[in-house]
N, C-alpha and C positions, 0 to 999 in steps of 0.2 A: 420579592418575586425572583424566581431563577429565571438564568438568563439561558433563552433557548438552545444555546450548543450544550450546555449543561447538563439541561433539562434532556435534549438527545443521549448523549452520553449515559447519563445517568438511567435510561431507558435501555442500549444498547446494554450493559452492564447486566443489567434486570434480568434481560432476555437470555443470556448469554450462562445464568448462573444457575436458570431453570431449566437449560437442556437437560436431559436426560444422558445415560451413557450411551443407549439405544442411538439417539436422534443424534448424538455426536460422531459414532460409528458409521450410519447413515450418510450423514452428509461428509464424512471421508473419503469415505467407499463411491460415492459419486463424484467425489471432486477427485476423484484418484482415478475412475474410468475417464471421464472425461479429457482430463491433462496428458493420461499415457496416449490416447487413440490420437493427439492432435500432434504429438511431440515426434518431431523427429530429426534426420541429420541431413543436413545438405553435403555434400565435398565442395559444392564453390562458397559456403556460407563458411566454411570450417578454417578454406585458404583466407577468406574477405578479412578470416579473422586471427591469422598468424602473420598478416602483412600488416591490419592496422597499429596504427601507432598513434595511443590519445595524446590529446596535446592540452595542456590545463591553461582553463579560462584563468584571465588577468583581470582583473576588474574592482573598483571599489565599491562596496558595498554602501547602499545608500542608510542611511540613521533611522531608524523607524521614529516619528513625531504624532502616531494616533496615542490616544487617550488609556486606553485598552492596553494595549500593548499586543493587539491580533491580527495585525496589517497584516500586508501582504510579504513587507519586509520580514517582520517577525516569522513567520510561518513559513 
């Protein structure tokens, strides 16, 4: 028996390979209105972001011990 991320996957795949060019242009073109009409430019959001300065996480990373190998760690 597959196992059900699998089994998704292998669905999502399915779907994905029976778009049409039509239904792919489609869902473009709307996800291309949608994004432009929300997107835009702040000036205080522009400075927030020539002043910050990231600072990288230090940390040990803990061993993944599931079976699978699909923890949380893993992933």
């Amino acid at each position: 028996m597959m196992d059900p991320d699998h089994r998704l996957v292998a669905r999502i795949v399915t779907v994905l390979s029976e778009r049409t060019p039509a239904q792919s242009d489609l869902l473009a073109s709307t996800l291309a209105a949608r994004w432009s009409a929300s997107d835009r430019h702040e000036p205080a959001a522009h400075e927030w972001l020539r002043r910050w300065t990231p600072k990288p996480a230090h940390f040990v990373t803990p061993m993944c011990t599931c079976a699978a190998g699909r923890c949380l760690v893993c992933n």
